[in-house]
C-alpha positions as CSV (number, residue, x, y, z in Angstrom):
1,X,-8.0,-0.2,9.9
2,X,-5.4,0.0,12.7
3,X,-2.2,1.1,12.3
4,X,0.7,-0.7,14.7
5,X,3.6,2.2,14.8
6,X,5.8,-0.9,15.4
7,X,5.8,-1.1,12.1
8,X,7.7,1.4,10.8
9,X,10.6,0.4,13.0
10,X,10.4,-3.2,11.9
11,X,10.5,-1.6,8.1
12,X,13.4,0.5,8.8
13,X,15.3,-1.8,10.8
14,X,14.7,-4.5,7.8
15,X,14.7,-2.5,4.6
16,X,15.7,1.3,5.2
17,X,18.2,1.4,8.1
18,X,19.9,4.8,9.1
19,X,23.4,4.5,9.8
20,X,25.5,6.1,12.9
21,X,27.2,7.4,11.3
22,X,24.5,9.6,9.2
23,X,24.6,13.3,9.7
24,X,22.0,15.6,10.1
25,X,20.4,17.1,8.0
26,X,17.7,19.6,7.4
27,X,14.4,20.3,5.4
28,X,15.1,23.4,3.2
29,X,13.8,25.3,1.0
30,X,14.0,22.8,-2.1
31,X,13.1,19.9,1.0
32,X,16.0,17.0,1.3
33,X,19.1,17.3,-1.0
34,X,22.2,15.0,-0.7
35,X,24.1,12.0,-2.6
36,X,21.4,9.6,-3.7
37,X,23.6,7.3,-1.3
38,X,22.2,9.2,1.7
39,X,18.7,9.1,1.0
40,X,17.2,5.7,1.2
41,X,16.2,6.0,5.0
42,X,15.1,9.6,4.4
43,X,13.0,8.6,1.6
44,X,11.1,5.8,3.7
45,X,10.8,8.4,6.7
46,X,9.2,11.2,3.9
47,X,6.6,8.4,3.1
48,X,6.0,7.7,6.7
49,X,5.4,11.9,7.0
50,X,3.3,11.8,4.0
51,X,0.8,9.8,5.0
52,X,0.8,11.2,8.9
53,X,0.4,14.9,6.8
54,X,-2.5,13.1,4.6
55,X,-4.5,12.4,7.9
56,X,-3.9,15.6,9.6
57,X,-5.5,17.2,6.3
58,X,-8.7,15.2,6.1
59,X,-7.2,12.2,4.1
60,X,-6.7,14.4,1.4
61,X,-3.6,13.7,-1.5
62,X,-0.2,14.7,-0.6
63,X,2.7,14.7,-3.3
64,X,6.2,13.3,-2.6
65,X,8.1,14.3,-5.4
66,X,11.6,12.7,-5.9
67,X,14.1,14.9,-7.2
68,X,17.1,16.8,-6.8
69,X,15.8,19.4,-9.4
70,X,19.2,21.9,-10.9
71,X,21.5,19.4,-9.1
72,X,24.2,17.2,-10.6
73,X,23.6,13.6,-11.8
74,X,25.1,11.8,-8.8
75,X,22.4,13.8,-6.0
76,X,18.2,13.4,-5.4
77,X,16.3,14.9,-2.8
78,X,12.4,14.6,-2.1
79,X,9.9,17.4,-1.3
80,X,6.4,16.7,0.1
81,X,3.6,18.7,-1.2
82,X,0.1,19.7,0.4
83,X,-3.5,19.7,-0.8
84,X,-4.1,22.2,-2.9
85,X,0.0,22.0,-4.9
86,X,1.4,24.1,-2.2
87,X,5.0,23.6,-0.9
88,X,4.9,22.0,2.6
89,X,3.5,23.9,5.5
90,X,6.3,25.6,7.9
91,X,5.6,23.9,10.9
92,X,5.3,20.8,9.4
93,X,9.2,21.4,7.8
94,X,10.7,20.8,11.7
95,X,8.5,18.1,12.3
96,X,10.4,16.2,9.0
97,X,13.9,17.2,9.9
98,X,12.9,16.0,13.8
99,X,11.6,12.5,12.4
100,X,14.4,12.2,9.7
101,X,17.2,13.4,12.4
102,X,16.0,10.7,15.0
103,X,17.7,6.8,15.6
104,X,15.8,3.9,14.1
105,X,15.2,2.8,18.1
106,X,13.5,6.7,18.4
107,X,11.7,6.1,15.2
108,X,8.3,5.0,16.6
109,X,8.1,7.2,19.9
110,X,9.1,10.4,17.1
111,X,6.2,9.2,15.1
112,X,3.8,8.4,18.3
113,X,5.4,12.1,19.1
114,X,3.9,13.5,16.0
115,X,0.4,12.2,15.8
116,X,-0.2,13.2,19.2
117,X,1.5,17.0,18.8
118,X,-0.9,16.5,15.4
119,X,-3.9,14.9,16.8
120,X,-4.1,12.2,14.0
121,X,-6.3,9.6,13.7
122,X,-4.4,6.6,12.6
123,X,-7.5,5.2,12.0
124,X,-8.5,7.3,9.2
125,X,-7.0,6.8,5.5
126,X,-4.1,8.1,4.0
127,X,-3.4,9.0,0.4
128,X,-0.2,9.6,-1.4
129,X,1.0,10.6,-4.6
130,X,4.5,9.6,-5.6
131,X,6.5,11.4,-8.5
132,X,10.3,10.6,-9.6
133,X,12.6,12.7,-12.3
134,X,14.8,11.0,-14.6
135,X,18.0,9.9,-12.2
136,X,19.2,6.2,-12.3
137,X,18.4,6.1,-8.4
138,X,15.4,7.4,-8.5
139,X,13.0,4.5,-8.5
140,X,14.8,3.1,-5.7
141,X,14.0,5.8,-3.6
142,X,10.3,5.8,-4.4
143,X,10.0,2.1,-3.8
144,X,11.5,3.9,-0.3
145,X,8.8,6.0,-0.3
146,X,6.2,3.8,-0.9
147,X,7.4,1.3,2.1
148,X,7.4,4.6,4.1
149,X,3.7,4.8,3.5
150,X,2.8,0.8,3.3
151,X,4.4,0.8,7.0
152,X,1.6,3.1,8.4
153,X,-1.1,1.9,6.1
154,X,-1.1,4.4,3.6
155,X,-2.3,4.1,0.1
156,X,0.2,5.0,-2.3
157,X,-0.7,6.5,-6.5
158,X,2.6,6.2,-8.1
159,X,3.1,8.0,-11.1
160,X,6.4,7.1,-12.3
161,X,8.9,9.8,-14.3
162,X,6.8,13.3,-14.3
163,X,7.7,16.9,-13.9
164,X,7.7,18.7,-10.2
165,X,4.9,20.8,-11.8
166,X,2.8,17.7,-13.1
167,X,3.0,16.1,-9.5
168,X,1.8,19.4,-7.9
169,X,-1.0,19.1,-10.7
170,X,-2.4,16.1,-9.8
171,X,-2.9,17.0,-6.6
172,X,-4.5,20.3,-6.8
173,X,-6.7,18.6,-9.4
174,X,-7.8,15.8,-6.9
175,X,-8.5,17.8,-3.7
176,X,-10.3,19.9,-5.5
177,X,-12.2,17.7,-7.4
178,X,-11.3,18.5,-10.1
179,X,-12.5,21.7,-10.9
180,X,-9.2,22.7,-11.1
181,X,-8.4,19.9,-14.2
182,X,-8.3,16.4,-14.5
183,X,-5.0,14.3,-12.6
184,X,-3.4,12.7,-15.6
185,X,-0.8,13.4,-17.4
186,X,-3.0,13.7,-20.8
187,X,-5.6,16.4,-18.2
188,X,-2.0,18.4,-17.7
189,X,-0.7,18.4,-21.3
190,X,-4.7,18.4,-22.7
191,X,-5.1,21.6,-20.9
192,X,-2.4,23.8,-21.5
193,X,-2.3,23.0,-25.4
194,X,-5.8,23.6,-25.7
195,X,-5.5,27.3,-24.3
196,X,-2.7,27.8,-25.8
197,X,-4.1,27.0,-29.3
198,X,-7.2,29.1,-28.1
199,X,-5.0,32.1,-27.3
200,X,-3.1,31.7,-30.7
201,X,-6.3,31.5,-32.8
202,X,-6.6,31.7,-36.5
203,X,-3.2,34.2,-36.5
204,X,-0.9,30.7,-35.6
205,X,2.2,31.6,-37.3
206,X,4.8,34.5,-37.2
207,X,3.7,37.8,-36.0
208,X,5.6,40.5,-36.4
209,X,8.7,40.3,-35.3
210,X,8.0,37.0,-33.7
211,X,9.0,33.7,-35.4
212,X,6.8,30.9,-33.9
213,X,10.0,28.5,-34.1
214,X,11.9,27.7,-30.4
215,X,15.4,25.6,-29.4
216,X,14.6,24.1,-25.9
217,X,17.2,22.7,-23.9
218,X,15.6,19.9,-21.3
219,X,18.4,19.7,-19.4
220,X,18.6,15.8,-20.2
221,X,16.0,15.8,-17.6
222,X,12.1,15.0,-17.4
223,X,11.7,18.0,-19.2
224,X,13.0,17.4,-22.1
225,X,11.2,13.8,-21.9
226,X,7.9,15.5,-21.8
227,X,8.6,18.2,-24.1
228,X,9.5,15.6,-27.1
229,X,5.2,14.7,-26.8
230,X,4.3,18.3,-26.6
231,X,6.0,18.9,-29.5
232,X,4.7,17.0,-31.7
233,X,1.0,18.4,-30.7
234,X,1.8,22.1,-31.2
235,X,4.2,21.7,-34.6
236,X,1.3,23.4,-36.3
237,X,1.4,26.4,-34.2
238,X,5.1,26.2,-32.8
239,X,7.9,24.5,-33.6
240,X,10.0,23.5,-30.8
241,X,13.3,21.7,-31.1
242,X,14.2,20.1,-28.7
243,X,17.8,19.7,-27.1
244,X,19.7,17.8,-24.5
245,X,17.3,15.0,-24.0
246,X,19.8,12.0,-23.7
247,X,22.7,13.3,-22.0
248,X,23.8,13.6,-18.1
249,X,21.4,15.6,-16.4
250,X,21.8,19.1,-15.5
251,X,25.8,18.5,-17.1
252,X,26.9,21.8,-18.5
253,X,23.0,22.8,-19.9
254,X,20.0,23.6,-18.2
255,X,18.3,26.7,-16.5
256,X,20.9,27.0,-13.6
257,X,24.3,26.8,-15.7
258,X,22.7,29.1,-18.2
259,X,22.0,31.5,-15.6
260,X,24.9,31.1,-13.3
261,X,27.6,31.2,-15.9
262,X,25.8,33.5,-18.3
263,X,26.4,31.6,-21.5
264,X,24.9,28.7,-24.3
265,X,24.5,25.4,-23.0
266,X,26.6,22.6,-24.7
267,X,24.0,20.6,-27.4
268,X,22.4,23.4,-29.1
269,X,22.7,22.8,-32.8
270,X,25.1,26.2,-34.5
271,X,21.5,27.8,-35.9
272,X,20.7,28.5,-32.9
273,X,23.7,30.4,-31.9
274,X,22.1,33.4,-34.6
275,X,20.3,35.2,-33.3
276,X,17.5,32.2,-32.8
277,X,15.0,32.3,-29.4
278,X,16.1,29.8,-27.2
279,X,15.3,28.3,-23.8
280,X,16.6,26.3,-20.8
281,X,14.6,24.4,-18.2
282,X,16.3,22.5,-14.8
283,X,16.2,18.9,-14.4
284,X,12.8,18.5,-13.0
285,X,11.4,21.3,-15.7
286,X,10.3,23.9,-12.3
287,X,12.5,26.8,-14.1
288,X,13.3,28.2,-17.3
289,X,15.3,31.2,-18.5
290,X,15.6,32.2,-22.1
291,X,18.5,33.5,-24.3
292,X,19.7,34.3,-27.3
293,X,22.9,35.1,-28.8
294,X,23.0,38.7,-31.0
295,X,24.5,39.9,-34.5
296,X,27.9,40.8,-32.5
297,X,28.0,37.1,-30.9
298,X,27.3,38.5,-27.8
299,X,25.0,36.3,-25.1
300,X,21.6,37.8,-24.0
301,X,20.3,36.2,-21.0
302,X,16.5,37.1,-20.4
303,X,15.9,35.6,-16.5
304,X,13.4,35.3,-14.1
305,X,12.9,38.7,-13.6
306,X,12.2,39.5,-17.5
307,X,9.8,36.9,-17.8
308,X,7.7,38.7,-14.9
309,X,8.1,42.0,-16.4
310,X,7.0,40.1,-19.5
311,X,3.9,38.6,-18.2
312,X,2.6,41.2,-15.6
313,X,3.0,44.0,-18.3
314,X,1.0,41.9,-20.4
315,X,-1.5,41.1,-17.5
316,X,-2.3,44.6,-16.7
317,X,-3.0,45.9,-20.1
318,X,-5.6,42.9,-20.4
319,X,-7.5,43.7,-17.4
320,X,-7.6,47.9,-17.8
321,X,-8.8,46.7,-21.8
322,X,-11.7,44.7,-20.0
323,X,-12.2,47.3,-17.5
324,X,-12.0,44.7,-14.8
325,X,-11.2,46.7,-11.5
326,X,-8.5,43.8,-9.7
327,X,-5.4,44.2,-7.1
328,X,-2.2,43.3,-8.9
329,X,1.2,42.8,-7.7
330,X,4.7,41.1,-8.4
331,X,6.9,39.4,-6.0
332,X,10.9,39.5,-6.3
333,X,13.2,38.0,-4.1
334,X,16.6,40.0,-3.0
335,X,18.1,38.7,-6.3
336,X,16.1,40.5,-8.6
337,X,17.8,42.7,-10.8
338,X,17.8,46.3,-9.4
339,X,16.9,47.9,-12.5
340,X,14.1,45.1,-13.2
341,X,12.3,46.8,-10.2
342,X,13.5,50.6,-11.1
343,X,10.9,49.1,-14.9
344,X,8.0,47.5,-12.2
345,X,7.4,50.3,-9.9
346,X,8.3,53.6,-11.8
347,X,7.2,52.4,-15.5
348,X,4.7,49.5,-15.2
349,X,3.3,51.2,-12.0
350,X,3.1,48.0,-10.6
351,X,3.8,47.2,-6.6
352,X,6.5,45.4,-5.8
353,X,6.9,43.0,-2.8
354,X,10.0,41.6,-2.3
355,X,10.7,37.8,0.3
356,X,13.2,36.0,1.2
357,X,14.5,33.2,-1.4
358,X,12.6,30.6,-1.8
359,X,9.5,30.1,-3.7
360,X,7.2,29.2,-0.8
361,X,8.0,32.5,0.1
362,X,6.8,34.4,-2.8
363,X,3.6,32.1,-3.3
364,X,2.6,32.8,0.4
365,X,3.0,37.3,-0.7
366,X,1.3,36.8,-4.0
367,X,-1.6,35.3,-2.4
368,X,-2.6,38.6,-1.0
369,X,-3.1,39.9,-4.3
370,X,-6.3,39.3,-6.6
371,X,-3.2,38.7,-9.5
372,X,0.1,38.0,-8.3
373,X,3.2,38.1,-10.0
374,X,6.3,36.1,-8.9
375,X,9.2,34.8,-10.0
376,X,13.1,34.2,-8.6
377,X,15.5,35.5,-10.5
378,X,16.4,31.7,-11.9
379,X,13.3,31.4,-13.4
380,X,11.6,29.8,-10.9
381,X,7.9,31.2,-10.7
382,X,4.1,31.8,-11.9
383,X,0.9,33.7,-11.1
384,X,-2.1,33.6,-8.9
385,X,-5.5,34.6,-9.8
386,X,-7.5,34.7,-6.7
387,X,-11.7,33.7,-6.8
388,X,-12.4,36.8,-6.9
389,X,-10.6,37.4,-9.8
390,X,-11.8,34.7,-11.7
391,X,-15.3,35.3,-10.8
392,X,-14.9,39.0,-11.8
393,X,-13.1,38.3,-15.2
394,X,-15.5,35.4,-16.0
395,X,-18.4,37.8,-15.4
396,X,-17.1,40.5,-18.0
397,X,-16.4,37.7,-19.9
398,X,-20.4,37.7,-21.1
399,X,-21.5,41.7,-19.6
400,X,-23.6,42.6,-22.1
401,X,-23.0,45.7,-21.0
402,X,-19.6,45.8,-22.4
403,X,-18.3,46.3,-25.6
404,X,-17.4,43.1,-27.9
405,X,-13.9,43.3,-27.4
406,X,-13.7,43.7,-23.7
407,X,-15.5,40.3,-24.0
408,X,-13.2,39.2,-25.7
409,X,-10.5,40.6,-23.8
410,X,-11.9,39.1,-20.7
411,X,-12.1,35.8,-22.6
412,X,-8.7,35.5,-23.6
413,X,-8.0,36.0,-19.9
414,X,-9.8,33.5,-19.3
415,X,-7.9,31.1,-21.1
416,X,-4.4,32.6,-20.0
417,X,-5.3,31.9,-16.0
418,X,-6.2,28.0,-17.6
419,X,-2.5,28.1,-19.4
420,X,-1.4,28.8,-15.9
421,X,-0.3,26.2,-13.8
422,X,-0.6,27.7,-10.5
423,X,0.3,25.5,-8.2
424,X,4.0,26.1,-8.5
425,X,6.5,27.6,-10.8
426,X,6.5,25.2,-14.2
427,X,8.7,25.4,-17.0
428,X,6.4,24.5,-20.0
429,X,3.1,26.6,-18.8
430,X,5.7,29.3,-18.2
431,X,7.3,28.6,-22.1
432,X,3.9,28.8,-23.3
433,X,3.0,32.0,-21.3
434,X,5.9,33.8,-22.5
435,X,5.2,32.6,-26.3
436,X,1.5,34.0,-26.1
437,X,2.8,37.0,-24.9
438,X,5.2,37.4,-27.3
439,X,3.0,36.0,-30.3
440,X,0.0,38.9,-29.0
441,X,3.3,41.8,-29.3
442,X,4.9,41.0,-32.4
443,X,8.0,40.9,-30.3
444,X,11.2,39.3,-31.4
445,X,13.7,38.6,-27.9
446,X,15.6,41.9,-29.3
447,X,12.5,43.7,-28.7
448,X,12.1,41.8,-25.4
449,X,15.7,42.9,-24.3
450,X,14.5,46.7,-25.1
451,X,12.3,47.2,-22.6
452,X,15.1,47.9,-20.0
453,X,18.9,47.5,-19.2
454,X,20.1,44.6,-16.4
455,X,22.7,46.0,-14.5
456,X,25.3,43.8,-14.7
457,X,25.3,41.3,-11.9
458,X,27.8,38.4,-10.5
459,X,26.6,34.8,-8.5
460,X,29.5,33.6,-6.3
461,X,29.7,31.0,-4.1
462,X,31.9,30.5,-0.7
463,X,32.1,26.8,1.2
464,X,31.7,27.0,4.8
465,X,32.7,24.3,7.2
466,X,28.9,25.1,8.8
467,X,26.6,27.5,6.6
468,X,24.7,28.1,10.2
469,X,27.7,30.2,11.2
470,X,25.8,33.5,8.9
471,X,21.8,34.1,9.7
472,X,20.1,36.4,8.0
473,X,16.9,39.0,8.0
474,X,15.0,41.6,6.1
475,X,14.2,39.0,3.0
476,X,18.3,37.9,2.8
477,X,19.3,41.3,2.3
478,X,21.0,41.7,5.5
479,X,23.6,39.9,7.6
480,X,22.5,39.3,11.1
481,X,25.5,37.3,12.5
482,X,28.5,37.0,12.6
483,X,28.9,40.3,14.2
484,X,30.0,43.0,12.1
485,X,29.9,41.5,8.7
486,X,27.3,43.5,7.6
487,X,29.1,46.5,8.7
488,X,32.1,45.7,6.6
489,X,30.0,44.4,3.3
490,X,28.2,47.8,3.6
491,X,32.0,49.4,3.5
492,X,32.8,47.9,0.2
493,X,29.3,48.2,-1.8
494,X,29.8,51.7,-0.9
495,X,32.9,51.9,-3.2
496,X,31.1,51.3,-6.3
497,X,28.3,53.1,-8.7
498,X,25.1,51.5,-8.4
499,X,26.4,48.6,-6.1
500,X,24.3,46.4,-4.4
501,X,25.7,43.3,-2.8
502,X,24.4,40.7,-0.2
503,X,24.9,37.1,0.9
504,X,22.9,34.1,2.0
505,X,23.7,31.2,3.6
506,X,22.5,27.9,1.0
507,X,19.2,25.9,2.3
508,X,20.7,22.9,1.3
509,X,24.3,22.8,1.1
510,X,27.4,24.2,3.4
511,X,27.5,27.1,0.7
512,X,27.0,30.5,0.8
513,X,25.6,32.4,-2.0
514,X,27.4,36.3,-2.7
515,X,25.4,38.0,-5.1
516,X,26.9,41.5,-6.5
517,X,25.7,44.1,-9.0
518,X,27.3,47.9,-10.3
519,X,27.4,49.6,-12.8
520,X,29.7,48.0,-15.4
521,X,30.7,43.9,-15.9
522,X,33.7,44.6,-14.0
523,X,32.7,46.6,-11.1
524,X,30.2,43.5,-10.4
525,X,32.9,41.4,-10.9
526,X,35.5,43.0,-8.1
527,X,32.3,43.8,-5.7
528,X,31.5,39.8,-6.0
529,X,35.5,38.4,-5.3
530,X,35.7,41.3,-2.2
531,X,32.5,40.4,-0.4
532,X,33.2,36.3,-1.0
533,X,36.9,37.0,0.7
534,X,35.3,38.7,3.3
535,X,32.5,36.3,4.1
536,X,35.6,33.5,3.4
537,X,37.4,35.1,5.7
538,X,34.9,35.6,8.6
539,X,32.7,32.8,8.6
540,X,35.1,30.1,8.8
541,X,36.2,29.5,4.7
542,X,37.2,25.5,4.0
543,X,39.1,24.7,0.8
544,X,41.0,27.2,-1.4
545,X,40.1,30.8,-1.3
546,X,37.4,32.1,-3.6
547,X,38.7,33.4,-7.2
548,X,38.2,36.3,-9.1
549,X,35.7,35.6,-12.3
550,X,37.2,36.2,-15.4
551,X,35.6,38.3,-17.1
């Protein structure tokens, strides 16, 4: 096979040109965002890196996933995955910004540029998985994609509407051979019902406190597509009802608005406004938060950081049971809850890293432990069991030198690491997690609520005419430039009990984020509105002046 790069400039010139007037943009941390009008010569230039990554990896599957994930209806993006279901590698995040960034008439000498900085053999094959959510545009975009890997001679697996997770799925489950499951969509769904129903055994129903009956809002996304086959497989062991499955995606419901506005979606039927267990996933099912709303009518959100309190209390009684002796850590990101890290370190007795946003980030920390923990605050997370792990559980698993039921413990961990999609943070192994857990504890969300107190915390946003104006360091929490900022942010958290503010510049939009937490609702609430007039006022504020939230 030889591969003519002039090609790809005859492609683009003919089918995918880039405008003039086209801005720059950048690979972040959720990989190309914008208006689905933006995007077609970005998608054909992602499936012209795809391929270029597949031979610099030993021809082995990368995933292009097309999505725009929390986003509203009218944007997509596209993030490119490696071997073994990992986010892309760092280095190679410049070299898609460089190629996207370029002219059409640069286009070949930045890919010639690439494969000689990469020392790829064009020669060698090239194999690519494609994945799409559920918005209008995107099977145009992948049909982008695909040209984008046709041009170089790339083979191209196209798996039509999936979940983020699924995609990062089947490639793990390829490169590896499969040893890590089979790369279908019946492999995925096959293998987390089947430990699920193995961790439920013969005690299937209630328990306890726990009602095996769930409202799931999908966001009107791929979740919710997927969810309504699940379903009906686990109605015998947990009834799921599913919500916002036909609607505009991401519009007023899923993960993010339940999260960033603290309150119901729109579309959940009125029973499930009493007191039922409910939960919201984003539009390309990646996150999940759950909620509920109490006897006072008052909304309970139970985030990110809950659900890894959840799992990696559950974890660690599992493994002392079983007498396993294993490294175990959590990850957290600068928006954790404080006082969900005051519960890890001082009453779990569990370390606690904490990275920047992002999680790449927080994979890349929790791969130094033999079990690691991590989630986002949004819900966006999952765990790691390293070989060693597994080899050591799997071996206590049949010790006849232990008792029966640290067997048996050892077996039911077993089956929790295969519920465990650990590629990347999933919504429905996460759901399922969380429902074993609760299931095993008897535990109602009340009871889940008890285990500590959020301190009340506020997510604000300020729009920048250029979000590169504010760098940051020390995982987000602290202001590098402009000069000074940092300084005067300090000045006002001081003013309040427990306050803890900082801000971040967005990875994909000219946004930054002001994140704020003290003791009471409205101490949060003022600490939020005086750091986002200060960061409005200092880093070059567009539009009207950030607003106090109501509380």
């Amino acid at each position: 096979m030889s591969v003519n790069l002039r090609s790809v400039f005859a492609f683009a010139r003919e089918y995918h040109p880039k405008k003039e007037t086209q801005k720059d943009i950048q690979y972040g941390t959720a990989g190309f965002r914008s208006h689905a009008d933006n995007l077609d010569y970005v998608m054909f230039r992602m499936g012209v890196l795809a391929a270029l990554r597949s031979r610099a990896k030993a021809s082995q599957a990368i995933g292009v996933m097309i999505t725009a994930s929390h986003n509203p209806a009218q944007d997509n993006g596209v993030k490119l995955i490696d071997p073994l279901g990992e986010m892309l590698e760092q280095s190679w995040e410049r070299l898609a910004t460089d190629l996207v960034n370029v002219s059409d008439t640069e286009l070949v000498d930045q890919v010639a540029k690439i494969c000689e900085q990469q020392a790829i053999d064009n020669n060698a094959a090239a194999r690519v998985f494609v994945g799409m959510d559920t918005r209008y545009h995107s099977p145009q975009l992948s049909r982008a994609v695909m040209n984008g890997v046709m041009a170089v001679k790339g083979t191209v697996q196209e798996f039509g509407i999936v979940t983020t997770p699924m995609l990062h799925y089947f490639v793990t489950c390829t490169n590896t051979q499969q040893a890590y499951g089979v790369p279908t969509e019946e492999g995925y769904s096959g293998k987390l019902i089947g430990a699920f129903r193995a961790l439920r055994g013969a005690d299937s129903g209630d328990s306890g406190n726990y009602r095996a009956h769930l409202y799931y809002d999908g966001a009107n996304g791929v979740g919710a597509l997927k969810m309504l086959g699940l379903c009906k497989k686990l109605a015998d062991v947990l009834k799921i009802k599913v919500c916002n499955s036909e609607g505009k995606i991401n519009y007023r419901c899923g993960a993010d608005f339940v999260k960033t506005n603290h309150c119901v979606p729109d579309g959940l039927p009125a029973e499930a406004l009493a007191n039922a267990r409910c939960v919201s996933v984003d539009g390309d099912a990646d996150r999940i938060v759950y909620y509920f709303t109490d006897s006072e009518g008052n909304f309970r959100l139970l985030d990110g950081d809950r659900i890894a309190t959840l799992l990696a209390g559950y974890l660690k009684e599992q493994i002392e049971q079983c007498g396993v002796q294993l490294k175990m850590g959590l990850v957290q990101t600068a928006y954790a809850n404080g006082a969900s890290t005051d519960y890890i370190v001082n009453r779990m007795r569990i370390p606690v890293a904490c990275t920047r946003t992002g999680v790449k980030h927080l994979h890349h920390k929790a791969l130094e432990y033999d079990i690691g923990v991590y989630f986002e605050a949004n819900g966006h997370g999952t765990i790691i069991y390293s070989e060693r792990a597994k080899s050591a559980i799997r071996e206590a698993s049949s010790n006849e030198k232990l008792t029966e039921e640290q067997r048996e413990t050892a077996a039911r961990l077993l089956q929790f690491i295969d519920l465990t999609n650990e590629t990347v943070g999933d919504a429905i192994s996460d759901m399922l997690l969380v429902e074993t857990v609760l299931h095993a504890k008897g535990w109602s969300v009340e009871d889940w609520l008890a285990s500590y107190t959020d301190l009340p915390n506020v997510l604000e946003k300020v729009y920048l005419a250029d979000r590169n104006v504010i760098s940051v360091t020390d995982a987000d929490r602290t202001v590098v430039t402009p000069d000074g900022l940092q300084d005067a942010i300090d000045t006002i958290v001081a003013k309040y009990p427990r306050g803890r503010s900082f801000v971040r510049p967005s990875g994909t939009e000219d946004i930054v984020r002001v994140y704020a937490e003290a003791d009471t609702r409205a101490n949060a609430v003022e600490l939020a509105y005086e750091v986002a007039i200060l960061v409005f006022e200092r880093a070059g504020g567009i539009g009207s002046r950030p607003e106090k939230m109501i509380i």
